[in-house]
N, C-alpha and C positions, 0 to 999 in steps of 0.2 A: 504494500500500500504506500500511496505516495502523498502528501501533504503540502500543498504549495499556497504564499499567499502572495497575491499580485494588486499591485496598491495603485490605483488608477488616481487618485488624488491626495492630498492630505489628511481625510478624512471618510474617504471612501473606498474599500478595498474587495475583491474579489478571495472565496477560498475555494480553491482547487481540488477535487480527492481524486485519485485514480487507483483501482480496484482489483486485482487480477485474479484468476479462479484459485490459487493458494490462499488468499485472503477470507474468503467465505466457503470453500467447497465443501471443505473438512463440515465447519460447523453446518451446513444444509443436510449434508448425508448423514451426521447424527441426529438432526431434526427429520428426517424422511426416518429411519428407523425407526424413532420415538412412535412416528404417525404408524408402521407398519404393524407397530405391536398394538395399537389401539384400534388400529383400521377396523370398522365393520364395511363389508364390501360383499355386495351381491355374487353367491355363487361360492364364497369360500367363509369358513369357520370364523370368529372371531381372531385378529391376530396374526392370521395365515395367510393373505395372500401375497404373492411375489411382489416382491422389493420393485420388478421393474413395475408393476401394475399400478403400484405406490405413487412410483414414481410419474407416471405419467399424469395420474390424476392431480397430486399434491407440489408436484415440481415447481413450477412455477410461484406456485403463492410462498411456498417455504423460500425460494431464492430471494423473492419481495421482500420476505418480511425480513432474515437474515441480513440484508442487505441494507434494508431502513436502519435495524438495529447497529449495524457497523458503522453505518453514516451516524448515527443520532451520537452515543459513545466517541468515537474520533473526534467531531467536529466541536465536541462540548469542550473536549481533555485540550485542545489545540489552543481553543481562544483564551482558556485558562491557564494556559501557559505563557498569551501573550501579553507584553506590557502595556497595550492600550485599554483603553473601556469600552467596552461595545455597547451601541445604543441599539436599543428596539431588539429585533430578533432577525438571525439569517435567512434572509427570502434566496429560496431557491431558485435555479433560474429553468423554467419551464418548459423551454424550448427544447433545452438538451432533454430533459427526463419523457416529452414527448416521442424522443425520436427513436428510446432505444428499444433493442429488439432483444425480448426476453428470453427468448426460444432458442437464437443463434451465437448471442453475442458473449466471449466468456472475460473480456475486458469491458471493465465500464468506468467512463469519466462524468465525476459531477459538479457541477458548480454552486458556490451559493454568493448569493452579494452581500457586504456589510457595511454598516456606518458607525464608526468609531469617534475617541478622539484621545488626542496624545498624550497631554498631560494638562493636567488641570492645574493653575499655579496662583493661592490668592494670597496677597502680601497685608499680612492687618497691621498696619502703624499708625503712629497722631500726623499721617497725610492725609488721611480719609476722613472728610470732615462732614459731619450730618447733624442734623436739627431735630430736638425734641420739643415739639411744640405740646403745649399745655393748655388748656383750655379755662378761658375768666369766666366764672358763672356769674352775669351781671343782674342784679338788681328785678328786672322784670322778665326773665325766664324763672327766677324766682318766683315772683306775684302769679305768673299765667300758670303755672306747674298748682302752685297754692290753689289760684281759683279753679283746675281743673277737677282738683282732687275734691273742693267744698261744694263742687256741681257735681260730680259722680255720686257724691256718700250724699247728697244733699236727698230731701222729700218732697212727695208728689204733692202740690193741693191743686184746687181747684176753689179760684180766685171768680170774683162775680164781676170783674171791666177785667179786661188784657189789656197786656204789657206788652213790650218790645220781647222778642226771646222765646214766648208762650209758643205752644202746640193747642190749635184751634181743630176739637172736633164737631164735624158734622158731613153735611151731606152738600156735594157737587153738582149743580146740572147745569145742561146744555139750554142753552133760549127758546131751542128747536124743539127740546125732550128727548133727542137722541141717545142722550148721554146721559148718565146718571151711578155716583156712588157715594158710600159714604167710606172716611179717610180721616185720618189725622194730618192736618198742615203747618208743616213747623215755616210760623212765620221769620228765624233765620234765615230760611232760602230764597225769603222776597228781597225783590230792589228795594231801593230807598222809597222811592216814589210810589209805588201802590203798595207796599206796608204798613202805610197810614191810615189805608181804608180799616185795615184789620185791629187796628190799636186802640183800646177807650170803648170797645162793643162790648154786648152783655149777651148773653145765652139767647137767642131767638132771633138776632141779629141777621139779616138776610144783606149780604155785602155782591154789588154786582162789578165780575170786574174781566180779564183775558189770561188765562196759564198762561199761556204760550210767551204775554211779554210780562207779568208778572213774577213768574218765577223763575230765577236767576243763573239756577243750577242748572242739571241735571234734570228738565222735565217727567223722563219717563220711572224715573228713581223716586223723586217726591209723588208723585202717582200712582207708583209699583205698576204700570205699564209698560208692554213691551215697545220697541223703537217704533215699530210701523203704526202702531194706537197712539202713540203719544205725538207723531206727525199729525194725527187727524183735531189735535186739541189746538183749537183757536177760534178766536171769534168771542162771544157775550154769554159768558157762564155763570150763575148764580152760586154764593156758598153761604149756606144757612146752618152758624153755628149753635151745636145741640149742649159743649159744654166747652170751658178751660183750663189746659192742663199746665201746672205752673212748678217747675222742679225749684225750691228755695234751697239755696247754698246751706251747705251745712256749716252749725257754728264749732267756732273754735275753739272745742272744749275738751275735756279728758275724753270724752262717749267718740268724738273724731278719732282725735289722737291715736287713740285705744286699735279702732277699724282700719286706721292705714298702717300703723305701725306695731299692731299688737300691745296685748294690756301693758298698760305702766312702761313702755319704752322711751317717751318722753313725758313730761308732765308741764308744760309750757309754753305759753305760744314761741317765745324766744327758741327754747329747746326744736319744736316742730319747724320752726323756720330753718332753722339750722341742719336741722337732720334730711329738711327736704334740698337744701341747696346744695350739701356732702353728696348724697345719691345723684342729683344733677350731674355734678363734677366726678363722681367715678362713672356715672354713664360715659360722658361726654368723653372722660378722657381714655376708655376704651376703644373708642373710637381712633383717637388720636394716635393709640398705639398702635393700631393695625399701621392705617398713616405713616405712620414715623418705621415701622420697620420696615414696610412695602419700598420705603424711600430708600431706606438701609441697601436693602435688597437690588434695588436697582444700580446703587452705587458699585456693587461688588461682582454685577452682572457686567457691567463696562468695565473695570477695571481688569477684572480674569479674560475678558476678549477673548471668550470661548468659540471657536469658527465649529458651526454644527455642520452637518453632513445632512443639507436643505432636502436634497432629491432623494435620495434614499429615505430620510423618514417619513416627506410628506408619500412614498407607494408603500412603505412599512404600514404608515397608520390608513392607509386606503383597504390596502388587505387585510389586516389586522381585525378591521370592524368593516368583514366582507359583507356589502348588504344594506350596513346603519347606514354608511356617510357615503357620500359623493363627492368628485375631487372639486368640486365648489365649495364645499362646505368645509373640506381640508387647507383647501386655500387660504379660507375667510378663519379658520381657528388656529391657523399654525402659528401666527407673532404669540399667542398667548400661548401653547403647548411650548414654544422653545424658549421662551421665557421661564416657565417652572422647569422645565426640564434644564435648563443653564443654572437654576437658581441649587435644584437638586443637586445637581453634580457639586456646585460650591460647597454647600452643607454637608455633603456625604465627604469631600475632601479635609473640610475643617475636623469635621468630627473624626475622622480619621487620625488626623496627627495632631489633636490635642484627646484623642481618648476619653471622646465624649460618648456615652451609651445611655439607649435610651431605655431603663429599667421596667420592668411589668408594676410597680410601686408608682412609679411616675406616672404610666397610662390610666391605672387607675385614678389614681387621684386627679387627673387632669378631668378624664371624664364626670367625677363627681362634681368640680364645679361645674360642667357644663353641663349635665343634667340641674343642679341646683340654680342655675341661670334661667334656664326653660321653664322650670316650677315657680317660679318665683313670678318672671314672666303671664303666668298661665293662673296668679293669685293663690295658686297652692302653698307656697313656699312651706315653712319650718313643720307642718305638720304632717308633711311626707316623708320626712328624713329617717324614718324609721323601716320607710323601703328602699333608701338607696340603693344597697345592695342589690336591690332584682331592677330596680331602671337601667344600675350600673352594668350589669351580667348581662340582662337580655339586649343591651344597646350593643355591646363587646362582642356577643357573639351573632348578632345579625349582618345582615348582607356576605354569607358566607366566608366571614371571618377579616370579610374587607374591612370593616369597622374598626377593629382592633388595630390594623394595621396603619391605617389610618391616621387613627391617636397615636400608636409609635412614631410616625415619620411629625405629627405634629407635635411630638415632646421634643425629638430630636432639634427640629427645629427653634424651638424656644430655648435649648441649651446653648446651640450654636448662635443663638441673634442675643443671649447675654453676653457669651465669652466677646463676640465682633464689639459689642458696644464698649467691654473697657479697655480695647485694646485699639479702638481710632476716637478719636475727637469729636466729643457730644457738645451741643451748645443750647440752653434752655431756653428757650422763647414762647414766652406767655402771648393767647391772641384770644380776639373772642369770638363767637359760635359764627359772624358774618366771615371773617378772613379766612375761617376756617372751610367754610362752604366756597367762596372761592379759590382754595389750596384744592380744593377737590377736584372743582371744575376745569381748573388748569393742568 
């Protein structure tokens, strides 16, 4: 057997195998034996029938399989032995494995194409200079965060004149009669100008006025109408309200406190202000970490000037997801595939020569905050934590175990984007939620 590897570019290389009947004969004739002594075959015993009868029937598939298996073994042991990284997986080359003749041929040569790359080399010093941006919680995402929260916990009444804000229920008609339901109208969703009619009325109130230029939104949504009904709404509509529904803020007192933040967690309105602008600012500024490492990331993607092997991956990942994608869509997603993938190889390099590992302790635990994020999220929060353990397990072990791995490569990650950070030049810069929205944008 012979092994040759022919390097068409820097980063693109051919592997050769060439095969000759000493290479596989041996092992196919003890695989046709194997089959002789199993063989059931019409006409003779179990066991029994002649080697050459074996052979004709099973010859061929045993050569095949034999033959995959010499290829699959050789060609693994080779690249592992070579000093580059291979990307993606060796696409065979079709043409040749087309052409050959099973029957006759007792040499066989096969090709496969690969995309590699040479050496990965990232230098961390205080040249590499990145921004930790911080985020100011000002003053009135305070108050709005506040009054959101004293309008969610707040109570329903049912007030005898409306206000600005009210939910007006009653009934809808058409001038013609065509139309007709009854609805609740959150008069937030009117214009300035005919919200007025709605303002200062009392139950029995018969208001004539047009959806179509009254309400400001989203028509067929304040209506729960579908698109093509909610085109047929215009013209001189009547709405005759039957009641008023009025959510009053909730007050500022232990009974709030208690509902958003659990009993006895604060006891103050100073305390409540305070603990709502803390959660602000760790929101906010998780965000800003993603942010700020994405940035990291990009730094260290230009500096290592990783040259990928374009052509070969964008027909690796064509075949690969034979069927899902089309080379349009390969097109349109490869800057962001060879981005994580240049960003991987940096990480898998760091962690290599600082002897960074990402422990089954650490995946856990990583996952528990981030199931405890989702609960929290979803108003569960602390009164679950007695089931972590099975969110934690059944998250770990779903998607056939891709899950788990997952969380490995994102622990690794997080070890390797600490060591980067105190080994190049961080600089703190405070900004607030607007600069922040245009860092994004830009």
């Amino acid at each position: 057997m012979e092994i040759k590897l022919d390097k068409q570019s820097t980063n693109q290389a051919s592997i050769k195998i060439s095969l000759n009947e000493a290479d596989y004969q041996p092992k196919v004739d003890a695989k046709l034996k194997d089959y002789a002594k199993k063989a059931n075959i019409k006409g003779f015993r179990p066991g029994k029938a002649p080697i050459g009868m074996v052979k004709k029937l099973y010859g061929t598939s045993a050569l095949v399989e034999e033959i995959n298996e010499i290829l699959s073994s050789s060609l693994n042991n080779y690249i592992k032995e070579q000093s580059f990284k291979i990307l993606g997986e060796p696409l065979p080359v079709v043409e040749d494995a087309d052409a050959i003749d099973w029957n006759k041929q007792k040499e066989f040569d096969f090709e496969y194409k690969i995309g590699f790359v040479e050496n990965v080399e990232v230098a961390l010093d205080k040249s590499i200079k990145a921004t930790d941006y911080k985020l100011k919680v000002d003053k009135k995402a305070v108050d709005d965060a506040i009054e959101n929260l004293r309008r969610q916990y707040g109570k329903m009444t049912n007030p005898e004149v409306s206000q600005e804000n009210d939910f007006l229920y009653g009934d809808l008609k058409s001038a013609d009669g065509s139309y007709e339901q009854t609805l609740s109208l959150p008069l937030s969703k009117m214009d300035g100008r005919s919200v007025k009619k709605f303002i200062g009325v009392e139950k029995g109130a018969v208001i004539e006025f047009d959806p179509s230029k009254a309400i400001k939104t989203d028509l067929a949504e304040v209506l729960s109408l579908s698109e093509e009904e909610a085109a047929n709404i215009a013209g001189t509509y009547t709405f005759t309200v039957q009641n008023i529904n009025r959510t009053e803020d909730a007050a500022l007192d232990q009974e709030f406190f208690d509902k958003v933040f659990g009993p006895d967690q604060v006891k103050t309105e100073e305390e409540f202000v305070a603990k709502v602008e803390e959660i602000l600012s760790d929101n906010y500024n998780k965000e800003t970490k993603v942010f700020n490492e994405e940035k990291i990331k990009e730094l260290l993607v230009e500096k290592a000037n990783i040259e990928l092997p374009e052509a070969f991956l964008k027909e690796w990942l064509l075949k690969a997801n034979d069927g899902k994608v089309t080379e349009a869509d390969v097109e349109k997603e490869f800057p962001i595939y060879a981005k994580q993938l240049t960003w991987s190889l940096i990480s898998n390099k760091i962690a290599e020569e600082n002897e960074i590992k990402a422990e089954h302790e650490d995946v856990i635990a990583k996952t528990q905050d981030m199931v405890r994020e989702q609960l929290a999220a979803s108003g569960l929060g602390a009164q679950m934590e007695d089931n972590m353990d099975m969110f934690v397990n059944n998250y770990l072990q779903g998607n056939e175990g891709q899950n788990y791995m997952q969380m490995l490569t994102a622990v690794q990650n997080d070890k390797v984007l600490e060591l980067v950070k105190d080994k190049i030049t961080i600089k703190e810069e405070k900004i607030d939620v607007e600069k922040f929205k245009e860092l994004i944008e830009n």
